[in-house]
C-alpha positions as CSV (number, residue, x, y, z in Angstrom):
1,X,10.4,17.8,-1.7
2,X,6.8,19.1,-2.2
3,X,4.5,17.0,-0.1
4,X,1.4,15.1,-2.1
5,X,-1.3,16.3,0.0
6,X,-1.5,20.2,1.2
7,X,-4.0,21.3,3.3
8,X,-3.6,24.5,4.6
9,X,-6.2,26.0,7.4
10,X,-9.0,23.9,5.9
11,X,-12.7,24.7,7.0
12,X,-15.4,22.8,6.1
13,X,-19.6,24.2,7.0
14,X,-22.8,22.7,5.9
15,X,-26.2,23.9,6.5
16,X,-28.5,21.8,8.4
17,X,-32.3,23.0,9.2
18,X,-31.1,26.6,8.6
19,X,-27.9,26.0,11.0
20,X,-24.3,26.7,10.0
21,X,-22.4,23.4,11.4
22,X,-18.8,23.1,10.9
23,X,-17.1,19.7,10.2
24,X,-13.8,21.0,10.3
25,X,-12.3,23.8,12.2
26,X,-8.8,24.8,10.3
27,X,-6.8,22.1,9.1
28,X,-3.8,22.0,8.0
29,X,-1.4,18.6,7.0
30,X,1.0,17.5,4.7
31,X,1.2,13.7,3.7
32,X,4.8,12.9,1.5
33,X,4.7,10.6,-1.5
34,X,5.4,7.2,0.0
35,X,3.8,7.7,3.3
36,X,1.5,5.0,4.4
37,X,-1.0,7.2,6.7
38,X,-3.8,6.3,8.7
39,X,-6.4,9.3,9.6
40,X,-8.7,8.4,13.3
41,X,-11.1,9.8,15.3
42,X,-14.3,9.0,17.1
43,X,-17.7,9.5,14.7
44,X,-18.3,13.0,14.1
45,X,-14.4,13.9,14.8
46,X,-13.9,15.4,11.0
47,X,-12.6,12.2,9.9
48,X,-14.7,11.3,6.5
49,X,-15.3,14.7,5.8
50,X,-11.4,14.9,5.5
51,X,-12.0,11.9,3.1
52,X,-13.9,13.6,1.1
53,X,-12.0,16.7,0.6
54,X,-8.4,14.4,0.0
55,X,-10.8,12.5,-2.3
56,X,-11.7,15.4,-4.3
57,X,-15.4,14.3,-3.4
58,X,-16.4,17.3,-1.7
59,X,-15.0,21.3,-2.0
60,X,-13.5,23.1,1.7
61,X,-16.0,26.5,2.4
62,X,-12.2,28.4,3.2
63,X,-8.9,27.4,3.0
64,X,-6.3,25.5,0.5
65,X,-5.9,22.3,-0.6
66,X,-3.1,20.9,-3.0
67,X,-3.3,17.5,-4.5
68,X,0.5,16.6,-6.2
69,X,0.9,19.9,-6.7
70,X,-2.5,20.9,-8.3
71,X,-5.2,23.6,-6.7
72,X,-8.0,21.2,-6.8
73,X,-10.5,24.0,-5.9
74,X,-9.7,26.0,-9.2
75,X,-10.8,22.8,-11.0
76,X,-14.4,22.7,-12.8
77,X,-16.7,19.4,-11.6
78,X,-15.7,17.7,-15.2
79,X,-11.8,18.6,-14.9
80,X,-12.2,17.2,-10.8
81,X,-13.4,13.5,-11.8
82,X,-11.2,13.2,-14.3
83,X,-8.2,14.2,-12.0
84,X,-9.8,12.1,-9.5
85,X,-10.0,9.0,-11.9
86,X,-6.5,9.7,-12.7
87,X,-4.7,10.4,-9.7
88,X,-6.7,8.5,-6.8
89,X,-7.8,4.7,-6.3
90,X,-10.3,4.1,-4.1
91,X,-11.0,1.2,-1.7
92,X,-13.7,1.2,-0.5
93,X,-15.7,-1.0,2.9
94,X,-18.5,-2.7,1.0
95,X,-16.3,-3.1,-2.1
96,X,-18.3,-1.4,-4.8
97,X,-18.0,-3.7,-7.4
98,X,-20.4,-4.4,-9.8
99,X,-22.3,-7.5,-9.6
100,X,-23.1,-8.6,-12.9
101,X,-18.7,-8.0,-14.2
102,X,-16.0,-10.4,-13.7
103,X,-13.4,-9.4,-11.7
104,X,-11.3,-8.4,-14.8
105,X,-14.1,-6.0,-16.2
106,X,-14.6,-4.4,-12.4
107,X,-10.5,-3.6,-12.6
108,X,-10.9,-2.2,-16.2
109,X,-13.5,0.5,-14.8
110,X,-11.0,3.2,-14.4
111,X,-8.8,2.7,-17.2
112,X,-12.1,2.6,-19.6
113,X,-12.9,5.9,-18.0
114,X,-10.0,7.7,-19.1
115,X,-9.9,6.5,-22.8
116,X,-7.3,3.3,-23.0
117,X,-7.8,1.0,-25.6
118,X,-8.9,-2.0,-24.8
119,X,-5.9,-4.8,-25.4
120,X,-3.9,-2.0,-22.8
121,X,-7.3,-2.2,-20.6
122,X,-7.0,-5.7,-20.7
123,X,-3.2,-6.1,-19.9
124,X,-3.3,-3.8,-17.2
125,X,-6.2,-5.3,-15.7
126,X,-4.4,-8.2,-15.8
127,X,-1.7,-7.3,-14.1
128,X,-3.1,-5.6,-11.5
129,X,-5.3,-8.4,-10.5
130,X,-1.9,-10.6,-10.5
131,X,-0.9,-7.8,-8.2
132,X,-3.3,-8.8,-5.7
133,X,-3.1,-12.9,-6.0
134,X,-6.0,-12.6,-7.9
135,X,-4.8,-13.9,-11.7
136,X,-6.9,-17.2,-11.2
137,X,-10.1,-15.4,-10.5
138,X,-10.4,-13.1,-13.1
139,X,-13.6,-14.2,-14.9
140,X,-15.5,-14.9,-11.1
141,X,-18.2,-12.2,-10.5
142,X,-18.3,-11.1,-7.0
143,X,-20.7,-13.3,-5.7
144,X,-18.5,-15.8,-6.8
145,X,-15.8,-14.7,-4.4
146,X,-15.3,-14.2,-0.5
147,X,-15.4,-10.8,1.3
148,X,-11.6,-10.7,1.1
149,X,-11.3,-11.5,-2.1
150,X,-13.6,-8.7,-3.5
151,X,-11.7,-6.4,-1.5
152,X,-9.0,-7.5,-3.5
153,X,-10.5,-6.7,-6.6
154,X,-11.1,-3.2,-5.1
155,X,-7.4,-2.6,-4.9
156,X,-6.7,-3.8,-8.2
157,X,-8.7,-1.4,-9.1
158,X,-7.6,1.4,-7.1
159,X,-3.8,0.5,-8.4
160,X,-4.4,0.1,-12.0
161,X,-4.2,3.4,-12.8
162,X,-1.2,4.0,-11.3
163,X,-2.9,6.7,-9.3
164,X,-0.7,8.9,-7.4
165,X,-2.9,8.4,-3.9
166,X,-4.8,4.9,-2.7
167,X,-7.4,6.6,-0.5
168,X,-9.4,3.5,1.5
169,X,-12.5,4.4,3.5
170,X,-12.6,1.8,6.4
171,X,-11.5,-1.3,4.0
172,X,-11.5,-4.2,6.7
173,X,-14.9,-2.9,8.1
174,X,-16.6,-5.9,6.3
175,X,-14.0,-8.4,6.9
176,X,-13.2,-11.4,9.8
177,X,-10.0,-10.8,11.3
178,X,-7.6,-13.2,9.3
179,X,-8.9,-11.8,6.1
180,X,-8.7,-8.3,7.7
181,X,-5.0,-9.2,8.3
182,X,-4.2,-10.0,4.8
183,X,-5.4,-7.1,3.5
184,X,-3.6,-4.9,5.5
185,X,-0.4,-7.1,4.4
186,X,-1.6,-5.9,0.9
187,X,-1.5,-2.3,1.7
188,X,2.3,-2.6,3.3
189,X,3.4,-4.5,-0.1
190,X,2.0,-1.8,-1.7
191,X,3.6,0.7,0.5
192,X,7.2,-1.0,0.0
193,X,6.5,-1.0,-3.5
194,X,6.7,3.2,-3.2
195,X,2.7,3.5,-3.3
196,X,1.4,6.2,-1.3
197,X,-1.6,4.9,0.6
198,X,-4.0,6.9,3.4
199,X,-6.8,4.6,5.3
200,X,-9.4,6.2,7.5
201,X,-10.3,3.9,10.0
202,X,-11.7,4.0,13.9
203,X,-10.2,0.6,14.3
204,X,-6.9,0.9,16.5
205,X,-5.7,-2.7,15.4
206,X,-5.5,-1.0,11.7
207,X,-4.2,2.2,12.7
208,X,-1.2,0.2,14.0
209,X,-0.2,-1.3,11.0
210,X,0.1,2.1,9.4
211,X,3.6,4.3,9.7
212,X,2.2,7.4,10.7
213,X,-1.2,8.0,12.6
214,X,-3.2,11.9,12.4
215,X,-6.6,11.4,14.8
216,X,-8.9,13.7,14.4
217,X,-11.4,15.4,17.6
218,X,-14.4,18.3,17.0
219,X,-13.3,19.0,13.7
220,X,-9.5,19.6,14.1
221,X,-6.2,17.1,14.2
222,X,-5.8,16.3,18.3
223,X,-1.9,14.6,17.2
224,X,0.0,13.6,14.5
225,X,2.0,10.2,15.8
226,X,4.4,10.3,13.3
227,X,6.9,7.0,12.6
228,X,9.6,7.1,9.7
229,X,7.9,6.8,6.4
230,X,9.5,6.7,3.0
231,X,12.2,8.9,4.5
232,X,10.2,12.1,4.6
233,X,9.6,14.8,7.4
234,X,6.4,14.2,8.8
235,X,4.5,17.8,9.6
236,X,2.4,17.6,12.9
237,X,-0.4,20.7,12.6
238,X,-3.8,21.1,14.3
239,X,-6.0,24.1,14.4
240,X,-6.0,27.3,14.9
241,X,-3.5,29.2,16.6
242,X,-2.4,26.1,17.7
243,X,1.8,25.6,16.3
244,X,3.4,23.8,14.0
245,X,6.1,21.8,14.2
246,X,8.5,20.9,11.9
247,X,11.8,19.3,11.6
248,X,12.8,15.3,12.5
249,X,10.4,13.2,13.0
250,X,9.8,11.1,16.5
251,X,9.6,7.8,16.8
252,X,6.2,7.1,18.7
253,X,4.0,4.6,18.6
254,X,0.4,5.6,18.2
């Protein structure tokens, strides 16, 4: 089975004051379809810039990445956002909703963006904000709605697509700890439902809740804790020269 995400000796550099810096040092990871995944690592570890590149936000200087099965780097910036919009939902910490739609009209976003009409908008809006025990809120704006609820609306969102990847960017940053909870008992429905979702996170409490932890350290993975998810091998890979081991998975806890 071809895994969803292939990274393959990834290597990231930006240029800073006339300074070569690199963010990542030769990455390499596969995440399955069905995996629920969450990428650590201390500020500066590689972490977000990984986010980027799995979120088709930002192009690796060397290396390969595969998104289901597509080259993403031989893909022009127009082609890119609409894969993006097509095969990723994104959650993000602070929500990104806009203030002045309804709930309804923030979930319709993507789908309005890739050409459906709009009785399927609707319905599928609809549905996805039912999704999320959200179907009584769908004409509130967001400052008619608590932090958890808005994050709910982001997931609805990210789901109405039927994106092959939810990619969240710290999504319980912003949220108390009971609301925080729930959310995260979102993401496992999701995940039973046979949605593959990866969080990047420097909370440890969220990290738990995930099957399979990959922290990050100067640019490169530092261990791949895998648990059994969606029945797939997990890959454990770091940098350079470093091995790669393959084969049944072992069940630590991160």
């Amino acid at each position: 089975m071809n895994a969803l995400i292939e990274m393959q000796d990834i290597v990231r550099e930006y240029v800073i004051g006339g300074d070569r810096m690199r963010a990542l040092n030769g990455v390499s990871m596969d995440i399955f379809h069905g995996e629920f995944v969450a990428i650590m690592g201390p500020s500066g570890s590689g972490k977000s810039t990984t986010m980027n590149l799995i979120g088709c936000l930002d192009k690796a200087t060397s290396g390969t990445y595969q998104l289901d099965g597509h080259d993403v780097s031989r893909l022009s910036d127009d082609e890119l956002a609409e894969f993006r919009n097509v095969k990723i939902g994104f959650v993000f910490q602070n929500f990104n909703l806009l203030p002045r739609a309804t709930a309804l009209e923030n979930v319709e976003l993507p789908l309005l963006y890739a050409g459906i009409s709009r009785k399927e908008r609707r319905q599928r809006a609809e549905h996805a904000l039912e999704r999320v025990g959200l179907g009584n809120r769908m004409a509130n704006r967001p400052n008619e709605l608590s932090g958890g609820q808005q994050q709910r609306v982001s997931i609805a969102r990210a789901v109405v697509n039927g994106p092959a990847l939810i990619l969240a960017d710290e999504p319980t940053g912003a949220l108390d700890s009971h609301t925080t909870d729930e959310i995260l008992q979102l993401f496992e429905e999701l995940n039973a439902q046979g949605n593959t979702i990866v969080i990047v996170t420097h909370e440890p409490d969220v990290g738990r809740r995930a099957k399979r932890v990959i922290r990050f350290k100067d640019g490169q993975i530092e261990a791949d804790d895998g648990r059994r998810s969606a029945g797939r091998p997990v890959m454990s890979m770091s940098g350079p020269g470093d091995e790669v081991a393959r084969g049944e998975e072992q069940d630590r806890c991160p």
